[in-house]
C-alpha positions in Angstrom: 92.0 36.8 -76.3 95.0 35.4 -74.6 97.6 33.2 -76.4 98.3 30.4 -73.6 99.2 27.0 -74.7 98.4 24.3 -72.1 101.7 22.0 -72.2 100.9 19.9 -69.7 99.3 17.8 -71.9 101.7 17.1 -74.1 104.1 16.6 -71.3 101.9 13.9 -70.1 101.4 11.9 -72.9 105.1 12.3 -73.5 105.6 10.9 -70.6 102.7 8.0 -71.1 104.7 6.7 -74.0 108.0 7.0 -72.0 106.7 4.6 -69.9 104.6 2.7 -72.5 108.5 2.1 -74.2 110.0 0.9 -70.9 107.0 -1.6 -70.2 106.7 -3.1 -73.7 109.6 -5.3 -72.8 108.2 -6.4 -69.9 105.0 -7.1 -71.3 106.7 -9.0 -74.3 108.8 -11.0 -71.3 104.8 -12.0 -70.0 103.6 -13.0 -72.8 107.2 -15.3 -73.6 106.4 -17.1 -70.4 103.1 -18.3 -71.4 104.0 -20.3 -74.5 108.0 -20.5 -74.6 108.1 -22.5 -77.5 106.1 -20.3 -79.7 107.5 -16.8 -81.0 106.1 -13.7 -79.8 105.2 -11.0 -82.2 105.0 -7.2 -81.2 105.3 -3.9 -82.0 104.1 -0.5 -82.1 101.3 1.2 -83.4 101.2 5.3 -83.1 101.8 5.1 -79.6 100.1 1.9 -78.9 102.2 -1.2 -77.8 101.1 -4.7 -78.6 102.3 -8.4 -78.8 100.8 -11.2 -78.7 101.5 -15.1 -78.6 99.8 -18.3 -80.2 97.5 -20.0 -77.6 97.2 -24.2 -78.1 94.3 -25.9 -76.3 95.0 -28.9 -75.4 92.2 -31.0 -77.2 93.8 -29.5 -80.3 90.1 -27.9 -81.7 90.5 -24.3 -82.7 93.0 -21.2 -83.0 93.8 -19.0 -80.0 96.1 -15.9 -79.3 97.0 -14.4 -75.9 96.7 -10.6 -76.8 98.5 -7.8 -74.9 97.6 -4.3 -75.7 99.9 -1.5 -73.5 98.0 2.1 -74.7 97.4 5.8 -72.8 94.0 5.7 -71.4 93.1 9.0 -69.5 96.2 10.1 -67.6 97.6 6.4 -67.0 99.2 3.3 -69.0 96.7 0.8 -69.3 97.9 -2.7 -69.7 94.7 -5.0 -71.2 96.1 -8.9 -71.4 93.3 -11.3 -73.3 92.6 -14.6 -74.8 91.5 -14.7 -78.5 89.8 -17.5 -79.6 87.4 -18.7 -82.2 86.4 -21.9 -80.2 82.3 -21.8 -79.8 79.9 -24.5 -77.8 78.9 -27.1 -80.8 75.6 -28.1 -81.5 74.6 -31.9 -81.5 75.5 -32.6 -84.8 79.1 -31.1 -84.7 78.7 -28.1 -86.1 79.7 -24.0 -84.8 76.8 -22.9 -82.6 76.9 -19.1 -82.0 77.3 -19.4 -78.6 81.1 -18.5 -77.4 83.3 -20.8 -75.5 83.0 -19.1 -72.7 85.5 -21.1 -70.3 88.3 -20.0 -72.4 87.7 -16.6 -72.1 90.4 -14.7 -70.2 91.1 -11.0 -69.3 93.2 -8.8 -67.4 93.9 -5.3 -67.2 95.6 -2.8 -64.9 96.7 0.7 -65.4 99.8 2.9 -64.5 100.6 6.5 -63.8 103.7 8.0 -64.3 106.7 6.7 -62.2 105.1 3.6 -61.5 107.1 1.0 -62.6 106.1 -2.0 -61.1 103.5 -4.5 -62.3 101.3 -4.8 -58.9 102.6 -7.9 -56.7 101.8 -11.4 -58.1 99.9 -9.7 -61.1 102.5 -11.5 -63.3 101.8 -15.3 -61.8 98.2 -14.5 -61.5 97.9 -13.5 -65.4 99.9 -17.0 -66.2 97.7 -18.9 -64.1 94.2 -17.6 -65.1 95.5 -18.0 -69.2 96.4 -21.5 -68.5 93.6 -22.2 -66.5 91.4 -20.7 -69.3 93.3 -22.9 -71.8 92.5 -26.1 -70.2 89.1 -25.3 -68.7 86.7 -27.5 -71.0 88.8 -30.3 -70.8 88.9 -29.9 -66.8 85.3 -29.5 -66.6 84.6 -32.3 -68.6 87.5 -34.7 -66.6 85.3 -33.4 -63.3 82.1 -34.1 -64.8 82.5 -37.0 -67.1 78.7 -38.2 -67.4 77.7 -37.7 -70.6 74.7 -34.9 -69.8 77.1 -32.9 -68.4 79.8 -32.9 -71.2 80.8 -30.2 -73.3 81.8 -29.9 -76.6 83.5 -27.3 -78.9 84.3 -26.7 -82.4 86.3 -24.1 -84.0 84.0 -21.0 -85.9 85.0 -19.8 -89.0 86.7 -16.5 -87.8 84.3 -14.1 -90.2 81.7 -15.6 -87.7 83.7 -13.9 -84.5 84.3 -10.8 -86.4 83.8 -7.8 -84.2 84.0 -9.9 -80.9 87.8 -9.5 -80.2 87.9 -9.0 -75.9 84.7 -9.3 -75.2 
């Protein structure tokens, strides 16, 4: 029996959460940019980093929350960006359907290794775009396709409803 110790583990998740730190303001920065009025909130969990940043939609129905979760996955940083909601399709009369809103879903993710520093190019504008696009896509669809067939509505669930569906 031989008494070695693998540090290289350790070193590397040392490391992981070196760079975890020096992203989380960066990532806080992101998530600023999308709603400037609104406060961000963040912190740390073990060695988890997250924030996140109320989301408005523009027709005013239901609560949202641009999510950013900075966490060691394998040997890299992983950097998951996402759009919680509790907005669901509505059935004729009005009421929740169990059918998610779909068209304001919104995901991104992309991972680091160690000594990468940079966010990949555009990934930044591209993230702000696709949130904002995702905020305002039922009231664009219906603006492109007024005819009342084609119309979609939405009502807000009760959240105990989405439990368990956070990032689909």
């Amino acid at each position: 029996m031989t008494g070695c110790v693998e540090s290289s583990v350790s070193q590397l998740q040392a490391e992981l959460d070196r760079l975890i730190e020096a992203k989380a303001p960066e990532v806080e920065n992101l998530l600023h940019r999308v709603a400037p009025e609104e406060e961000v909130s963040a912190g740390f969990e073990g060695s988890e980093f997250r924030a996140e940043v109320p989301l408005r939609f523009p027709d005013g129905i239901g609560e949202g929350r641009v999510v950013a979760r900075l966490f060691r996955y394998h040997d890299t940083v992983r950097l998951d960006i996402y759009i919680d909601h509790n907005r669901v399709m509505a059935k004729p009369d009005g009421s929740p359907s169990d059918r998610r809103c779909f068209l304001n879903d919104y995901k991104a993710s992309v991972s680091f290794r160690p000594g990468q520093e940079e966010f990949p190019e555009n990934f930044e504008q591209r993230v702000l775009e696709g949130i904002w696009k995702a905020r305002d896509a039922v009231q664009n669809y219906n603006r492109r396709h007024p005819e009342p067939w084609h119309h979609i509505r939405v009502t807000a669930a009760p959240r105990e409803q989405l439990a368990g569906r956070e990032a689909e």
